[in-house]
C-alpha positions in Angstrom: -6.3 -35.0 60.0 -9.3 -34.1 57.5 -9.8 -34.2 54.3 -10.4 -31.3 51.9 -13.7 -31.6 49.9 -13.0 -33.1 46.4 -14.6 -29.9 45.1 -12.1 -27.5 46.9 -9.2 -29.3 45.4 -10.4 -29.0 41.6 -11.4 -25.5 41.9 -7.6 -24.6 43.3 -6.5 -26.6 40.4 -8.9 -24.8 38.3 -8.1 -21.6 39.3 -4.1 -22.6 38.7 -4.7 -23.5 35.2 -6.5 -20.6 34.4 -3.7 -18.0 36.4 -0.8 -19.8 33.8 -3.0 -19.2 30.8 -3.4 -15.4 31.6 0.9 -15.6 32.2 1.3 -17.1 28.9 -1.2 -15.1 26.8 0.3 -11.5 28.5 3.6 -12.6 27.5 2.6 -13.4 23.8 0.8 -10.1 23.5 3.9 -8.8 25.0 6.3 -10.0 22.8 3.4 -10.0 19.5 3.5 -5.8 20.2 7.6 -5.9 20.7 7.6 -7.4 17.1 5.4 -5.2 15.7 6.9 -1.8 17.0 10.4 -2.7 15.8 9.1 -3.8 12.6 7.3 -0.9 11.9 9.5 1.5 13.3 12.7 0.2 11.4 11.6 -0.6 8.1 13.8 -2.0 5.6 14.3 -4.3 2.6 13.5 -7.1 4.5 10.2 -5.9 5.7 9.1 -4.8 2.1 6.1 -7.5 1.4 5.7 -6.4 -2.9 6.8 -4.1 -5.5 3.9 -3.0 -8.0 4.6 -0.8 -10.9 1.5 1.9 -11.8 0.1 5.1 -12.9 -1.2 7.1 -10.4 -4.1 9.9 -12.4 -4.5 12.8 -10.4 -8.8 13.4 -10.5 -7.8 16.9 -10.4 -6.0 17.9 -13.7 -6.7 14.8 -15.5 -3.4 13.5 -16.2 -0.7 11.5 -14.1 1.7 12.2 -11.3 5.2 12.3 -12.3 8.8 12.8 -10.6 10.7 14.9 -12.4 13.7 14.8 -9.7 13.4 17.0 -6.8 10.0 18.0 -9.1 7.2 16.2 -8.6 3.4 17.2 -11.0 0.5 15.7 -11.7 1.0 16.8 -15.5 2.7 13.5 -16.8 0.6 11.7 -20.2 -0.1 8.5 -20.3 2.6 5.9 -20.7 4.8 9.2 -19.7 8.2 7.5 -18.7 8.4 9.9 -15.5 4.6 9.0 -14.9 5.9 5.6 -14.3 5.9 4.7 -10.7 7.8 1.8 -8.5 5.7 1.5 -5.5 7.1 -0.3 -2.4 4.5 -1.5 0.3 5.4 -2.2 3.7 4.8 -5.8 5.3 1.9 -4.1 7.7 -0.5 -2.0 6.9 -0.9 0.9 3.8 2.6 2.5 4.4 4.1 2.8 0.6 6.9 4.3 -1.1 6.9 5.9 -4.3 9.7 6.0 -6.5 10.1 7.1 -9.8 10.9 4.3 -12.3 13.1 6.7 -14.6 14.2 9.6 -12.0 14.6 7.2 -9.2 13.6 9.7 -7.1 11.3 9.2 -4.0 8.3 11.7 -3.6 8.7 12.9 0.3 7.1 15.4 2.4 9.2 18.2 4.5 8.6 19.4 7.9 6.6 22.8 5.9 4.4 20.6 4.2 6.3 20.7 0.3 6.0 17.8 -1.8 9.6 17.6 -3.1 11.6 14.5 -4.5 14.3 12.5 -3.5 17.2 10.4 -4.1 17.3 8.5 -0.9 13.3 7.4 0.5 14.1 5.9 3.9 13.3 8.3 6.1 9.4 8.2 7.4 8.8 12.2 5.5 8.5 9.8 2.8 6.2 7.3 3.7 2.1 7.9 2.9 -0.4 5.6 4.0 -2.9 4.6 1.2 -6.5 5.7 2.2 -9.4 4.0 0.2 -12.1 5.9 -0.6 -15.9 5.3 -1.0 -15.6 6.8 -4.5 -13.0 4.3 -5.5 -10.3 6.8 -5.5 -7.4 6.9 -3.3 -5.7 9.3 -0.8 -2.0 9.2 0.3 -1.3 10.6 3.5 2.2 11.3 4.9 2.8 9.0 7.6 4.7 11.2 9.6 2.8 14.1 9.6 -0.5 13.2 10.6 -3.2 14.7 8.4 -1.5 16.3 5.9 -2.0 14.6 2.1 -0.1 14.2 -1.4 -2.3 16.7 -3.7 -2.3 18.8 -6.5 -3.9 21.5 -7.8 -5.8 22.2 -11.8 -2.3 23.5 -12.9 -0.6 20.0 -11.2 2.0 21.9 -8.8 1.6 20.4 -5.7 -0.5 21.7 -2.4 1.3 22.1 1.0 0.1 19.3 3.5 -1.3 21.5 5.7 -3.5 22.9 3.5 -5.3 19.3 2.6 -8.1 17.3 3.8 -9.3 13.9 2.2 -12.3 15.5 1.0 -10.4 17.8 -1.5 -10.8 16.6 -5.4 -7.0 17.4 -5.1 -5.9 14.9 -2.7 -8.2 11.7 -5.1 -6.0 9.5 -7.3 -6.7 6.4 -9.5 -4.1 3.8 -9.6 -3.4 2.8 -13.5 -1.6 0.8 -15.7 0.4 2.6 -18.4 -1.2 3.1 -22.0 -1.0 0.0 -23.8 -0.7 -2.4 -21.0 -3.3 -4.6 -19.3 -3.3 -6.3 -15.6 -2.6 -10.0 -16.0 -5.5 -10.8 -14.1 -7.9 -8.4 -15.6 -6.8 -9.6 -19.5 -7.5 -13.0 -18.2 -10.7 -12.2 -16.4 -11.9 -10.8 -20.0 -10.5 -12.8 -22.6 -13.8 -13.9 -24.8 -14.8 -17.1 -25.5 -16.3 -17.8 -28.7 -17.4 -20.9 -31.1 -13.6 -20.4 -32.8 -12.2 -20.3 -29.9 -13.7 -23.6 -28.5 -13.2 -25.5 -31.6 -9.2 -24.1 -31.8 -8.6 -25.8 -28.7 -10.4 -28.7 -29.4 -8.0 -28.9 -32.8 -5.3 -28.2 -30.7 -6.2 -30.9 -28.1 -6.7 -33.3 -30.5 -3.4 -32.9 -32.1 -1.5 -33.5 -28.8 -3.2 -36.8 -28.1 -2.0 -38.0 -31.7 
């Protein structure tokens, strides 16, 4: 009875090792795009990773999108309570919803392309994914239909989907806090330091240890 070769036995077992790593890692990738698909197909509360509260300012007429109801313009003023808007993002990716923080009203897009509010934002006519743009400005295009993007025109009524492309000043917003309020992190970021200020909380510091 012979032997096999030393060398013949550790490349079988080599090439064993490797065959369950390539089982393993297809089943992971497997199950990894499973998650993902019902996830993103079937978004709900759950799946919701923030909630952030901004302006959105239309490039176009200068002012700020606002839902009226089932009206949505971009003629709102600053600090406008219908210009306030409850943004929901999605656990993956851009995907948002945008609500109305008084009308509570969702801004959707129809089958024909209209931008039109509503009550009830579940379905995927109102989803947009956010597009950032080399200008700094941002595009929001409908999820569903591929393409087509939230826009206004210089009077604020809203364009039809079909008849946008990211390129258009119309389809370019700036996200905004409302008039009077800063970002947390950027009043921080910019809070000056002076010699008064230094020798306050030296005063102050002092006054704690005694």
């Amino acid at each position: 009875m012979s032997v096999l070769p030393s060398r013949f036995i550790y490349l079988c077992l080599h090439f064993l090792v490797l065959y369950f790593q390539l089982q393993e890692s297809q089943q992971t990738s497997a199950d990894f795009r499973i998650y993902i698909e019902n996830h993103t197909r079937n978004p709900d509360d759950l799946s919701r990773k923030q909630v952030r509260i901004y302006q959105l300012y239309s490039r176009t007429t200068g002012k700020h999108v606002q839902i009226l109801g089932k009206k949505v313009n971009a003629n709102g003023d600053d600090g406008g309570k219908y210009a306030l808007l409850v943004v929901e993002t999605e656990t993956f990716g851009s995907h948002i919803r945008i609500k109305g923080k008084e009308s509570e009203h969702y801004i959707c897009m129809n089958e024909k392309g209209k931008i039109v509010g509503r009550p009830d934002g579940r379905k995927q006519e109102c989803v947009f994914v956010e597009e950032f743009l080399e200008n700094n400005y941002t595009a929001l295009v409908s999820a569903k239909y591929k393409g087509w993007y939230l826009g206004f025109n210089r009077k604020g009524r809203p364009k039809k989907g079909s008849r946008t492309t990211q390129r258009q000043q119309e389809v370019h917003f700036m996200k905004r806090q409302p008039k009077g309020r800063l970002d947390p992190l950027e009043e921080f970021r910019f809070t000056p330091v002076t010699k008064r200020t230094r020798r306050a909380r030296r005063l102050k510091a002092n006054s704690k240890r005694n």
